[in-house]
Steps between C-alpha positions, in 0.01 A plus 500: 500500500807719571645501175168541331418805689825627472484534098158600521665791711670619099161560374377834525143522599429802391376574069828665332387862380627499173385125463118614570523788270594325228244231537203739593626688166456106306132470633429858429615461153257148511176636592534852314523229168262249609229739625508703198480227262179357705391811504452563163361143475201619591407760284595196252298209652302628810383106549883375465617712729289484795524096462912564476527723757233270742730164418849750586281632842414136632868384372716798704264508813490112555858517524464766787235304644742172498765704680247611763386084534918426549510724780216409696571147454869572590378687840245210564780212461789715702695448238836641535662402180363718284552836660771639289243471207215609699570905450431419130194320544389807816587777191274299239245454710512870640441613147163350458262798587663690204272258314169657550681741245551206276099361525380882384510421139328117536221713659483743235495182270261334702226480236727379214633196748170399668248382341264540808549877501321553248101552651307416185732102486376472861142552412457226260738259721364349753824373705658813454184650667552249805848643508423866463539535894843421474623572140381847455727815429491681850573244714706381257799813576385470903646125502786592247539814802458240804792248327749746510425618838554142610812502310617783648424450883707189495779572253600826615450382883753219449758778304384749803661260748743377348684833373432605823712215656753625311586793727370441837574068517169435638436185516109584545463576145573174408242387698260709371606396154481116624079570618457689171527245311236229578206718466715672220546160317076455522469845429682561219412131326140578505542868399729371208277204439162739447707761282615205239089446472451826459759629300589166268216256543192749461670565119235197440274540824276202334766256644632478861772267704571477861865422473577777228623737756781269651567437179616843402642568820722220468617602148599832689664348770725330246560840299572665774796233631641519112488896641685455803789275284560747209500849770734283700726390200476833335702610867729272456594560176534858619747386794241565790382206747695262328619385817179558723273269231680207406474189313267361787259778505517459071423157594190524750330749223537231243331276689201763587509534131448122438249441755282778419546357155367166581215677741391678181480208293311342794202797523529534136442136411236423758308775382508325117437167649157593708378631200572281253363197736198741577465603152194762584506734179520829723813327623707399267419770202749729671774238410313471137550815428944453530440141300404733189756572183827565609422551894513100474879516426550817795310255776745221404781717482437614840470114634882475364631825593311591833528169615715165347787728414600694788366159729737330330764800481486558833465211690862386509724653782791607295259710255361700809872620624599577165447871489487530111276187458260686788449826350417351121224304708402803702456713133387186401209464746421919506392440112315195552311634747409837305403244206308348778287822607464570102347203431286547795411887345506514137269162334201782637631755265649226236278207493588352166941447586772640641602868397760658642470852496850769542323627816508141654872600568474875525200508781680221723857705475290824586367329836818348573734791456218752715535232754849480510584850535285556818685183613807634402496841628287345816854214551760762521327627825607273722801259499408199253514245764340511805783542757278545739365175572649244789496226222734667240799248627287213419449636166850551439608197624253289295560129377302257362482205737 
């Protein structure tokens, strides 16, 4: 543990000046590009965009979302081995309110993504009239409003504490942090859970699924560990925390990464399976509608590359502590799962194949890049690892057993 600690003691702690300006002057550069190219998608295709820019929303904010679940579930365990990580995952998650920005335009484009907007389709439908308490336009932005408050309340409470610990070594905040995070976990699931039927599964409000919420929550829970390997790699290929986040750490993330893989084949595949054994029309037309044209060869593609490839890839020990074999699966995985969330978006706006649109890779960039510079500007605030906390050592002197 000595020597560990001891060349953990070369890594500076604090984000190199120079180093943030240049990086904050890369993602400026990003979303100045990105956001005026998806900008002027819409006065080119209004329908386009708002189903681009809803697929890039659910994309960028599940990967908050999964940093928030890391935490809490970090907190709940007492995990110590992932706390030199942890200020990472604390900054993601801290940036999530800045996405009520982000959800103004899907509710300016609520009428051209929901189908049950639209008064006059209610009237001559009657389930959409036996939803109409739930799936109407008001209450609609109130729920979208209440999700982010629940986001909020527990991610910046857990960075609250823990920034705090920084300066005044209290070991109370931990605490605090550590009875956060059951309610937080139930909290934040079913918060999560209700915004996926809202936001993706009311695109075609005749269907409906129990499990569809876990099922993207676990998609962002694996985006957001690809997240946490590439920031943490990019710092090491910059010469900072090298020695704090080693080949161990590289090597617990992989296997977060392949677990939550295998979980999200698990939700994913149970969900086919019930209906496909039920096989009640209502059901299984949702998964009709991606067996059409070319979305036929995307839902097998996905099979392959969301699932047998990096199960496969990653599944091996040596492939996890190689750090160049880890971040191709973590870039890997990031694109799957935006394939993922486009498949789940776009068969309502293309219902004959697969078309890729430009805007399908300016609109996520846009999200990503206004994310990352609130979590950029909001990291060099505090030192990038929380030296605060009593189980630091532990961290640093990690080993797999």
């Amino acid at each position: 543990m000595a020597a560990n600690s001891h060349h953990a003691e070369l890594d500076n702690f604090n984000l190199d000046a120079g180093l943030w300006a240049r990086v904050r002057n890369i993602i400026l550069f990003v979303f100045l590009l990105s956001a005026v190219a998806t900008g002027a998608g819409y006065f080119i295709d209004q329908k386009q965009f708002f189903h681009s820019y809803l697929a890039g929303f659910m994309w960028g904010t599940r990967i908050l979302l999964g940093a928030l679940f890391f935490l809490l579930a970090g907190y709940l365990a007492g995990a110590a081995w992932n706390v030199t990580v942890r200020r990472f995952a604390e900054t993601l998650a801290a940036t999530l309110p800045y996405g009520l920005i982000l959800f103004i335009p899907v509710a300016l484009g609520i009428h051209d993504l929901y189908h049950w907007s639209h008064p006059e389709a209610v009237a001559n439908d009657a389930i959409l009239q036996g939803k109409a308490v739930w799936l109407n336009p008001q209450f609609f932005m109130i729920r979208a409003v209440i999700y982010f408050a629940i986001w909020t309340f527990f991610a910046w409470g857990v960075y609250r504490n823990s920034t705090a610990m920084d300066t005044d070594k209290n070991i109370q905040h931990m605490h605090s942090n550590s009875r956060y995070a059951a309610p937080g976990m139930l909290l934040v699931f079913l918060a999560t859970s209700f915004a996926a039927f809202d936001w993706l599964m009311s695109l075609d409000p005749h269907w409906f699924s129990t499990m569809y919420g876990i099922y993207i929550y676990a998609g962002g829970g694996l985006a957001s560990m690809c997240t946490l390997v590439l920031i943490s790699l990019g710092f090491r290929r910059a010469g900072v925390l090298k020695n704090s986040i080693t080949l161990e750490h590289y090597h617990d993330l992989g296997k977060w990464m392949f677990a939550i893989t295998v979980f999200w084949t698990y939700v994913s595949f149970s969900q086919y399976m019930l209906y496909w054994y039920a096989n009640i029309p209502e059901e299984t037309i949702w998964f009709k509608h991606r067996f059409v044209g070319s979305w036929l060869s995307v839902s097998k593609f996905i099979v392959f590359g969301h699932f047998l490839f990096p199960l496969f890839f990653l599944i091996t020990r040596k492939t996890k502590r190689n750090l160049n074999t880890l971040a191709f699966m973590a870039v890997w995985l990031l694109l799957m799962d935006y394939l993922d969330i486009h498949w789940n978006v776009m068969p309502t706006l293309h219902p004959t194949g697969f078309a890729p649109h430009w805007m399908d890779v300016t609109a996520p960039v846009a999200i990503a890049s206004f994310y990352g510079f609130f979590f950029w500007n909001r990291l060099k605030q505090h030192a990038i690892v929380p030296i605060g906390d009593v189980r630091l050592y532990q961290a640093l002197a990690h080993h797999q057993i």
